[in-house]
C-alpha angles and dihedrals in degrees: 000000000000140000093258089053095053106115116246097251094063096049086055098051089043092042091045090046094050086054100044088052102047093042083057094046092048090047083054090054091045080056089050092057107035101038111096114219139031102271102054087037088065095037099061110052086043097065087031090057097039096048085043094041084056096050090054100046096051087053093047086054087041097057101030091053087055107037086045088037091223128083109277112208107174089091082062088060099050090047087046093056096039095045087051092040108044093056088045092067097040087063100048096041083049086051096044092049087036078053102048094047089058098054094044089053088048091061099038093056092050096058105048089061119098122251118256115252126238115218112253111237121241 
């Protein structure tokens, strides 16, 4: 089958899942940009990108199953490895900011405090 055979319906579910997906990615990107700190910076793009990723992949089966006429599962593959792989490293880049705060407070904290005095010799 080609693409020009494929029926209308499915043009519209894999046309409306690809922009749902890529709506939900670009909403991830807008969090990137207008959160302030670090923390809500990270969090955005990842469920943007996961829920997206998901969209696109369900139309990709969707289309390729229909255009090959068998099951394709190598876009499971692709949404199985980015679904393990994007929370990952939400978690180490929170632990390395988390990290690094906690150093930086720590000195901080260490140098605001006064010097002990020694005590002057008669």
């Amino acid at each position: 089958m080609s693409v020009a055979d494929l029926p209308a319906w499915a043009c519209v579910v894999v046309g409306l899942l690809a922009l749902a997906g890529a709506a939900l990615s670009f909403l991830g990107a807008v969090g990137l940009c207008s959160f302030k700190t670090f923390y809500e910076r990270v969090h955005a793009p990842t469920l943007g990108a996961t829920l997206g990723m998901a969209l696109i992949v369900a139309a990709s089966i969707l289309f390729f199953t229909l255009i090959e006429g068998r099951f394709m599962p190598r876009e499971l593959l692709i949404g199985v490895f980015l679904t393990v792989t994007t929370p990952v490293t939400l978690i180490l880049l929170g632990r390395a900011a988390l990290f690094r705060d906690r150093t930086e407070f720590a000195r901080d904290e260490a140098a605001d405090e006064p010097e002990p005095s020694t005590p002057s010799l008669p």
